[in-house]
N, CA, C and O atoms as a Tripos MOL2 file, in Angstrom:
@<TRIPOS>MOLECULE
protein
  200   199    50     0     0
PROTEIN
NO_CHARGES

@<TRIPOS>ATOM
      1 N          16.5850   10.9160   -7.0890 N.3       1 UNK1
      2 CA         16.0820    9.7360   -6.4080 C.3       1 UNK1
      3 C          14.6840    9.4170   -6.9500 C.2       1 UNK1
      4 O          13.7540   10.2110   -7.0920 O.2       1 UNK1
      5 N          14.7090    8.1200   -7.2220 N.am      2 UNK2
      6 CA         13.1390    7.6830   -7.9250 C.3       2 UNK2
      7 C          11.9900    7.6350   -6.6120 C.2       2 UNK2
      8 O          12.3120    7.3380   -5.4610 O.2       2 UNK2
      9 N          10.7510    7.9530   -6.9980 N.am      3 UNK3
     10 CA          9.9480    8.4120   -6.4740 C.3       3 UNK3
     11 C           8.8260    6.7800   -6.3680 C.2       3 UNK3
     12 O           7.7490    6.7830   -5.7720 O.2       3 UNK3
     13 N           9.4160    5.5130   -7.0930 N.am      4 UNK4
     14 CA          8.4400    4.1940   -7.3560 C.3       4 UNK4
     15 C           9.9100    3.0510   -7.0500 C.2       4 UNK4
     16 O          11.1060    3.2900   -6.8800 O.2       4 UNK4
     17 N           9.0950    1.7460   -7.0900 N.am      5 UNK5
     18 CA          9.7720    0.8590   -7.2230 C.3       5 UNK5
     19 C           9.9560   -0.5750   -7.5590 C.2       5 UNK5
     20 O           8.7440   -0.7750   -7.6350 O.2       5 UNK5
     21 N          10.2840   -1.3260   -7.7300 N.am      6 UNK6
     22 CA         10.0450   -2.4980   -8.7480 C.3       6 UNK6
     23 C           9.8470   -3.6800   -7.7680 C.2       6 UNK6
     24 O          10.6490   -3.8800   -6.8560 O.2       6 UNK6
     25 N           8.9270   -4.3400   -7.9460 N.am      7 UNK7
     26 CA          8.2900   -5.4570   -7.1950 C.3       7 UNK7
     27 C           8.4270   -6.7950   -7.7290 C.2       7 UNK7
     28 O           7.3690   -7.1400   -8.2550 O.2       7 UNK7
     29 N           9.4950   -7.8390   -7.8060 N.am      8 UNK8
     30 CA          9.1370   -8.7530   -8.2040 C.3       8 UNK8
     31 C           8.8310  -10.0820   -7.3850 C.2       8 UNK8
     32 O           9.6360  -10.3670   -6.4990 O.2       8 UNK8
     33 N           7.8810  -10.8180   -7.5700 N.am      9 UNK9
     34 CA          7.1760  -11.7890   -6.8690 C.3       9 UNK9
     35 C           6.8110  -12.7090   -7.0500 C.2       9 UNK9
     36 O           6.2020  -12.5880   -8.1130 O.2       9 UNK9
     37 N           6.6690  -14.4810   -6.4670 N.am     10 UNK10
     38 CA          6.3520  -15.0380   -7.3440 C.3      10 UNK10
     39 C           5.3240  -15.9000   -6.8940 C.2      10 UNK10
     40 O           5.6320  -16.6350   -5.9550 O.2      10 UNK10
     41 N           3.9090  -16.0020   -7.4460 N.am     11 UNK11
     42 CA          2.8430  -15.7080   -7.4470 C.3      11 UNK11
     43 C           2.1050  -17.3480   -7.9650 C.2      11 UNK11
     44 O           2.6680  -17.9730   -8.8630 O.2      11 UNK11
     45 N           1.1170  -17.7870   -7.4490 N.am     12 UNK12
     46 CA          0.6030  -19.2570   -8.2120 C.3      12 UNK12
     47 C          -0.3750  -18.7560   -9.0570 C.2      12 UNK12
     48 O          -1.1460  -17.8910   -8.6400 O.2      12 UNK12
     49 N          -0.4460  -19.1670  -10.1480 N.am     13 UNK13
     50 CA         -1.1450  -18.8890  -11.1890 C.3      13 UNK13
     51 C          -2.5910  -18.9090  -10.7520 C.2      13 UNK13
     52 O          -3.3160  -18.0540  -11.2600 O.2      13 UNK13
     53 N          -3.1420  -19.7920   -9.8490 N.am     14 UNK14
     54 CA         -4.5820  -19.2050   -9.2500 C.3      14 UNK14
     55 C          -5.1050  -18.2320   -8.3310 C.2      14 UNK14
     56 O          -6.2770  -18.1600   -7.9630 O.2      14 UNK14
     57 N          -3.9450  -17.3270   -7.9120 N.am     15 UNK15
     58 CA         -4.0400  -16.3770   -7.3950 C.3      15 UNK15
     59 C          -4.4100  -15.0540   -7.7730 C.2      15 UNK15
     60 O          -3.4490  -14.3910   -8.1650 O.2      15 UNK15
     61 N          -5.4200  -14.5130   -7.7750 N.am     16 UNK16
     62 CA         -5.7300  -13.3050   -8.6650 C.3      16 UNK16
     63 C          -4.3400  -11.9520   -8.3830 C.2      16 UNK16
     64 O          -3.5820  -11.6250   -7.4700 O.2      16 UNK16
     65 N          -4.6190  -11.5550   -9.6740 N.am     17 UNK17
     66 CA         -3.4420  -10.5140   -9.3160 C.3      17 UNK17
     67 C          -4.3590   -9.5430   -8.4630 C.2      17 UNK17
     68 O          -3.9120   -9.1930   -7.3710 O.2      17 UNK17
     69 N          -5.5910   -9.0790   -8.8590 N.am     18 UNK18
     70 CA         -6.0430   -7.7530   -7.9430 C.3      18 UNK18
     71 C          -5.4660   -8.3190   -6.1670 C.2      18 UNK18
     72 O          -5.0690   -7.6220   -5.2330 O.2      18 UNK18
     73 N          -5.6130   -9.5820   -6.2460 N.am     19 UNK19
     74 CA         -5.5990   -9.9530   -4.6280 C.3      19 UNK19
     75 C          -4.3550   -9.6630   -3.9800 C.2      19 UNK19
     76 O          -4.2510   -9.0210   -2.9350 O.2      19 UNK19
     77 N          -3.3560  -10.1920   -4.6830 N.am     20 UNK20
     78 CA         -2.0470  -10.1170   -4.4090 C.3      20 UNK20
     79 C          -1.7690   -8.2860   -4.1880 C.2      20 UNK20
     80 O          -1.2840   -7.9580   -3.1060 O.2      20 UNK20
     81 N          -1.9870   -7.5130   -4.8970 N.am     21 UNK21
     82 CA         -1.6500   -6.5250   -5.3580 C.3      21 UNK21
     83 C          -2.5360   -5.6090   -3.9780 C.2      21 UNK21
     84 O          -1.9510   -4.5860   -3.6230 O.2      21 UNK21
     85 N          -3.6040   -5.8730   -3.3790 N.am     22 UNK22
     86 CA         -4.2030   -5.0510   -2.2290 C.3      22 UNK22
     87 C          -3.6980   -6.0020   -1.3090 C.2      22 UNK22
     88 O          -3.9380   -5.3370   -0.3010 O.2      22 UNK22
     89 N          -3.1560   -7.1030   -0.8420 N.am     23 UNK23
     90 CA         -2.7680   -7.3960    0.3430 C.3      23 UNK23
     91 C          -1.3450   -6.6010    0.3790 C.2      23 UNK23
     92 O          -0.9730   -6.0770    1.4290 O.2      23 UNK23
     93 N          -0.6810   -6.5420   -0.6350 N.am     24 UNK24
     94 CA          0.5740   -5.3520   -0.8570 C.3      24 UNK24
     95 C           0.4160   -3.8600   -0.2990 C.2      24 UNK24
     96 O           1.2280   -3.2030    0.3530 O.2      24 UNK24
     97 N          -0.7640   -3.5440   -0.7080 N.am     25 UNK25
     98 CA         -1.0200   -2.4020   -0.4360 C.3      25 UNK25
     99 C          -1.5480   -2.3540    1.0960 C.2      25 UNK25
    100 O          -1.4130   -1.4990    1.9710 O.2      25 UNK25
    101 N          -2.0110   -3.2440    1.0810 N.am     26 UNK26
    102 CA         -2.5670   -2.8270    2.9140 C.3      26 UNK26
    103 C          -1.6060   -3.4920    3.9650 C.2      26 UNK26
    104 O          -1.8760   -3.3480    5.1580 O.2      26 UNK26
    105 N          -0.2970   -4.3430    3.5170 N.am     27 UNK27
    106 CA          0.6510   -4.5030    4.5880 C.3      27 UNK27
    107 C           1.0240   -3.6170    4.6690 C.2      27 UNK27
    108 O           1.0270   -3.1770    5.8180 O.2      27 UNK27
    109 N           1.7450   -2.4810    3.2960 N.am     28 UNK28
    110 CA          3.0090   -1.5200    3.0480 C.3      28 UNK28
    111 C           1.8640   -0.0640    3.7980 C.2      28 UNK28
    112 O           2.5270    0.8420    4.3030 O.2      28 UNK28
    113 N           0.1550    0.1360    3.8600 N.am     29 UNK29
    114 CA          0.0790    0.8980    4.4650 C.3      29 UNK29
    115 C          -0.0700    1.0740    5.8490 C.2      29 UNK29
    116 O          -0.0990    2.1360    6.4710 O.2      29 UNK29
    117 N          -0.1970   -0.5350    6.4360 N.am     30 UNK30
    118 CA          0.1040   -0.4140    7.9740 C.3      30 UNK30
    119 C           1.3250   -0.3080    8.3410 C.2      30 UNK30
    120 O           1.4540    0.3490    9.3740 O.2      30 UNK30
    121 N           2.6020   -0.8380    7.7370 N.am     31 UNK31
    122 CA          3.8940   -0.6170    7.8920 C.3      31 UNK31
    123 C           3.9940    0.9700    7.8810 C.2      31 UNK31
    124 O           4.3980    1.4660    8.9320 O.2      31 UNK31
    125 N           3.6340    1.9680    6.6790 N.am     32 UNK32
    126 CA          3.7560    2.9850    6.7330 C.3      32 UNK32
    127 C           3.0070    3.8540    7.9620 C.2      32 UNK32
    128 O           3.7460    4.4070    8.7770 O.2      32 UNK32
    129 N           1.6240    3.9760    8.0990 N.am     33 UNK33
    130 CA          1.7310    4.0280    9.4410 C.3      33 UNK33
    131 C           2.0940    4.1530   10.9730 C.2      33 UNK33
    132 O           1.9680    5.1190   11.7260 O.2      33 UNK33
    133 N           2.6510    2.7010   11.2410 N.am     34 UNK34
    134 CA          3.4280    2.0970   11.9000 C.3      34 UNK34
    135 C           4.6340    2.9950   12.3640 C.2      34 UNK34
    136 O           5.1190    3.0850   13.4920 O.2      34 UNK34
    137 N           5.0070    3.6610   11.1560 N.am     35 UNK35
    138 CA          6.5850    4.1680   11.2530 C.3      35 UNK35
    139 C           6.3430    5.7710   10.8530 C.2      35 UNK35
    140 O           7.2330    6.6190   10.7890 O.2      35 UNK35
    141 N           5.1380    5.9490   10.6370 N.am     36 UNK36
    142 CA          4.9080    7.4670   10.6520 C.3      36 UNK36
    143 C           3.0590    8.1980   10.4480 C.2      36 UNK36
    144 O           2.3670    8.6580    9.5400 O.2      36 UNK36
    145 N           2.9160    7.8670   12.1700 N.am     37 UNK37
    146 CA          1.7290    8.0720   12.5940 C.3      37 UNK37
    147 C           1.1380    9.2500   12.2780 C.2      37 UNK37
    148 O          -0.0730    9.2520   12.5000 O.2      37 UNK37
    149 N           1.5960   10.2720   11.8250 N.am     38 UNK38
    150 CA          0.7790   11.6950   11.3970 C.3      38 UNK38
    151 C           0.2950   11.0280    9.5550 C.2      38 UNK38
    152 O          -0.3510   11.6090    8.6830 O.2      38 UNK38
    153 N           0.5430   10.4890    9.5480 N.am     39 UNK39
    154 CA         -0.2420    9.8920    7.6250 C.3      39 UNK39
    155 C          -1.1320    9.4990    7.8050 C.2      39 UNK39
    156 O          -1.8130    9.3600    6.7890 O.2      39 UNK39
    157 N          -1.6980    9.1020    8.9610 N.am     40 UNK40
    158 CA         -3.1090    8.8230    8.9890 C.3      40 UNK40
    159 C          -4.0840    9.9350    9.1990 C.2      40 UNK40
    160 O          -5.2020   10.0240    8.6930 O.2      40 UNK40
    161 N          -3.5740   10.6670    9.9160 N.am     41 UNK41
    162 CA         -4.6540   12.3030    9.8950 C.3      41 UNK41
    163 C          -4.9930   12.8240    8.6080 C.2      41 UNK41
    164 O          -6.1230   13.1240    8.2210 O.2      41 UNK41
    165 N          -3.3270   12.9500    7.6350 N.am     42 UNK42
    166 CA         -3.4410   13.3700    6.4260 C.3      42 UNK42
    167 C          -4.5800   12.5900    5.3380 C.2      42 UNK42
    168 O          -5.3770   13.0160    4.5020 O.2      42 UNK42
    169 N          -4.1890   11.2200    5.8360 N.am     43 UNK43
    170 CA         -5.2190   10.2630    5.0790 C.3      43 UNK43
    171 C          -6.5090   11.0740    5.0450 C.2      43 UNK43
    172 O          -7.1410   11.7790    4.2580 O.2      43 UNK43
    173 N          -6.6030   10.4800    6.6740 N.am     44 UNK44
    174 CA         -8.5960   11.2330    6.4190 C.3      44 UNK44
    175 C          -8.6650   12.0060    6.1110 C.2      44 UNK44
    176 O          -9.6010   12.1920    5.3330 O.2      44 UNK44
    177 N          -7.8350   13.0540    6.4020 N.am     45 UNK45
    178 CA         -8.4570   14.5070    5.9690 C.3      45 UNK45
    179 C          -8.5440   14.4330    4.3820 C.2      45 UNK45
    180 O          -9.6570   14.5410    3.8690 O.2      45 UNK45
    181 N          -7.2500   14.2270    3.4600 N.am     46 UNK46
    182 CA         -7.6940   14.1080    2.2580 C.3      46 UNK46
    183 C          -8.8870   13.0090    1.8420 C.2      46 UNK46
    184 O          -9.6940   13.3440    0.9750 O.2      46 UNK46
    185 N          -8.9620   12.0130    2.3170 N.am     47 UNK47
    186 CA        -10.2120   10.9660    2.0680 C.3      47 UNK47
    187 C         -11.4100   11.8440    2.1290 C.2      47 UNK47
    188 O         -11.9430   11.9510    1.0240 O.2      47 UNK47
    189 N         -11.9870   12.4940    3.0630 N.am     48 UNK48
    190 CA        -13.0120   13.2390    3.0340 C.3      48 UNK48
    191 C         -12.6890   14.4860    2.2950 C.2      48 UNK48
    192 O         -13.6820   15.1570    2.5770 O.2      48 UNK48
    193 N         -11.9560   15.2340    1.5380 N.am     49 UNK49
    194 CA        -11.6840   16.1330    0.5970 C.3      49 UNK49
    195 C         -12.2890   15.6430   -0.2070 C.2      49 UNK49
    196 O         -13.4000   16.0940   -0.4810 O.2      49 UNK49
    197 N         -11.5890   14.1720   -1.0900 N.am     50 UNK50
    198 CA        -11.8990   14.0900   -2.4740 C.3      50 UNK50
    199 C         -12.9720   13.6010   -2.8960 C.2      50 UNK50
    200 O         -13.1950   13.5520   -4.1060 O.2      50 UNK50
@<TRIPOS>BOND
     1     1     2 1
     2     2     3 1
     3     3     4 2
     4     3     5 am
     5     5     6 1
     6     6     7 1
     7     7     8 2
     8     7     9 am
     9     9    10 1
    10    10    11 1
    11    11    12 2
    12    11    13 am
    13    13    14 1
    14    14    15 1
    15    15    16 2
    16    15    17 am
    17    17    18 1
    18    18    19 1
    19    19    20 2
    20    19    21 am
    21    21    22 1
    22    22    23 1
    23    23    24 2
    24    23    25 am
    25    25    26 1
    26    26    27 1
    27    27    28 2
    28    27    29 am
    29    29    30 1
    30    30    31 1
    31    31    32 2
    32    31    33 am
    33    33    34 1
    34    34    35 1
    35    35    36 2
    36    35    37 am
    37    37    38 1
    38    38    39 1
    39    39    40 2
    40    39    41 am
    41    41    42 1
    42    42    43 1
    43    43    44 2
    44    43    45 am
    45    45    46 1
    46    46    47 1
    47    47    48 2
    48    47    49 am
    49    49    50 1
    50    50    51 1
    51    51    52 2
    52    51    53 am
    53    53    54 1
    54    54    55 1
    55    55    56 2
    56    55    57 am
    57    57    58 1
    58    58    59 1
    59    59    60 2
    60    59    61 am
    61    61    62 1
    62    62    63 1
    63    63    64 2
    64    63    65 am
    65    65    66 1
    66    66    67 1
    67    67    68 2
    68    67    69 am
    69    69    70 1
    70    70    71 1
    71    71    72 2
    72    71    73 am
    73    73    74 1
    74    74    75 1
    75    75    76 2
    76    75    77 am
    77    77    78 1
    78    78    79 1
    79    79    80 2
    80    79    81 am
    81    81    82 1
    82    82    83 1
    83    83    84 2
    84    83    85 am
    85    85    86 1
    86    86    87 1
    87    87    88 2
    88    87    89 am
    89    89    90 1
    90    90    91 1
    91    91    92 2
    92    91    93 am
    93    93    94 1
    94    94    95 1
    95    95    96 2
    96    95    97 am
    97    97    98 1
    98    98    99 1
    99    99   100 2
   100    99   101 am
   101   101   102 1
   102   102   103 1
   103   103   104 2
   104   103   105 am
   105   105   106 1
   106   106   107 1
   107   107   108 2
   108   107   109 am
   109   109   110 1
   110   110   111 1
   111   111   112 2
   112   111   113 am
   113   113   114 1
   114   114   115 1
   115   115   116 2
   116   115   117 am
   117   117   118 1
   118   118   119 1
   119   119   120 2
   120   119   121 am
   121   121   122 1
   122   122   123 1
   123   123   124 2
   124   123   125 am
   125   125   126 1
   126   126   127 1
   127   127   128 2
   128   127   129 am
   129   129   130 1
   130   130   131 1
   131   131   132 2
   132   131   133 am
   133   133   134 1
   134   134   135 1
   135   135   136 2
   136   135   137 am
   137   137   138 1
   138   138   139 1
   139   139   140 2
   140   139   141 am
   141   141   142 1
   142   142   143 1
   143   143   144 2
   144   143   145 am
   145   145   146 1
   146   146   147 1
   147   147   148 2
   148   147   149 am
   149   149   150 1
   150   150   151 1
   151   151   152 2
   152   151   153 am
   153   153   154 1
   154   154   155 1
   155   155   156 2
   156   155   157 am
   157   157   158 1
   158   158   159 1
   159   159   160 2
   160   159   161 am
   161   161   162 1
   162   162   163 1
   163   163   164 2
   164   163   165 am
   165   165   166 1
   166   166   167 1
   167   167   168 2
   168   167   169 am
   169   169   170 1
   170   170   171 1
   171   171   172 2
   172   171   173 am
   173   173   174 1
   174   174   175 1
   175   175   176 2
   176   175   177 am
   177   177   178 1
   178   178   179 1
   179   179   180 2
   180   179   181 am
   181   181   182 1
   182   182   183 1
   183   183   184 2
   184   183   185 am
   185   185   186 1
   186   186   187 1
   187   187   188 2
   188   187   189 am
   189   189   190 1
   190   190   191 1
   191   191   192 2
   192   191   193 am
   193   193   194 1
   194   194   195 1
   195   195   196 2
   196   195   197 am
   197   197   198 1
   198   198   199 1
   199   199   200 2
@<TRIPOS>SUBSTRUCTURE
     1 UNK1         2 RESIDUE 1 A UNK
     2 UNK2         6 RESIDUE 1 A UNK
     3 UNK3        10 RESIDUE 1 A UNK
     4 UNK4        14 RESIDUE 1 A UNK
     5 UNK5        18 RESIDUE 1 A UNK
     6 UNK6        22 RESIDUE 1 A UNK
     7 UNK7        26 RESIDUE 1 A UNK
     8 UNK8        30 RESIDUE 1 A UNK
     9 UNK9        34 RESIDUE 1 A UNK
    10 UNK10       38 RESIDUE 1 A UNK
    11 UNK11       42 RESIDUE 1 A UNK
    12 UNK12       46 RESIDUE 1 A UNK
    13 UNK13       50 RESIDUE 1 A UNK
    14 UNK14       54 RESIDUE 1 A UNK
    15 UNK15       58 RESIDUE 1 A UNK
    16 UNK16       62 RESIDUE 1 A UNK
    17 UNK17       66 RESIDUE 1 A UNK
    18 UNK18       70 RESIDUE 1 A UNK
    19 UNK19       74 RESIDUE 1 A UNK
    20 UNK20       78 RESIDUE 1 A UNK
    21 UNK21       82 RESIDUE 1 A UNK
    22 UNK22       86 RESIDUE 1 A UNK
    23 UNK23       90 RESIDUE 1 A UNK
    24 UNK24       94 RESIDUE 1 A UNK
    25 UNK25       98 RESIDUE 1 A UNK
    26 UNK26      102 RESIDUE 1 A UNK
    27 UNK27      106 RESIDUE 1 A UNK
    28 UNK28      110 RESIDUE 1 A UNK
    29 UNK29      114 RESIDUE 1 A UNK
    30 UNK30      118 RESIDUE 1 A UNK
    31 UNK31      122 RESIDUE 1 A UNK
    32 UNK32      126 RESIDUE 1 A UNK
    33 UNK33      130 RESIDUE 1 A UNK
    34 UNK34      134 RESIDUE 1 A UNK
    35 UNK35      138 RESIDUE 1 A UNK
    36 UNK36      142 RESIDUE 1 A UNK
    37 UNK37      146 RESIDUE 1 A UNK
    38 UNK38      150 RESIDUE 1 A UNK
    39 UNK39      154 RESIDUE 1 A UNK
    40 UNK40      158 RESIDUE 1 A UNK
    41 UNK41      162 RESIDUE 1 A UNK
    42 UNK42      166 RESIDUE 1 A UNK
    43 UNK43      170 RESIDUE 1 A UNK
    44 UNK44      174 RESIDUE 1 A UNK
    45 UNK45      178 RESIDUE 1 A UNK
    46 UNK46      182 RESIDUE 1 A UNK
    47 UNK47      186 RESIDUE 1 A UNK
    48 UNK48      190 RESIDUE 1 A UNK
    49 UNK49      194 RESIDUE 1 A UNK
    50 UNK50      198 RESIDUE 1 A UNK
């Protein structure tokens, strides 16, 4: 089983990709979250590790 996955999207050319690409990331990590509340402990704790 693959461990990534393929995103395709379609995007207006004045839209920065960095932008597009962190509103992705911060829906899919409140969704994740959302559906499995101990990832946020892990978060911080590694956040303040590294």
């Amino acid at each position: 089983m693959p461990d990534y996955i393929h995103v395709f999207i379609d995007v207006p050319q004045t839209a920065a990709s960095f932008d597009v690409v962190r509103t992705f990331e911060d829906i899919s990590a409140i969704e994740l979250f959302k559906a499995f509340p101990q990832l946020i402990q892990f978060y911080r704790m590694r956040y303040f590790m590294a």
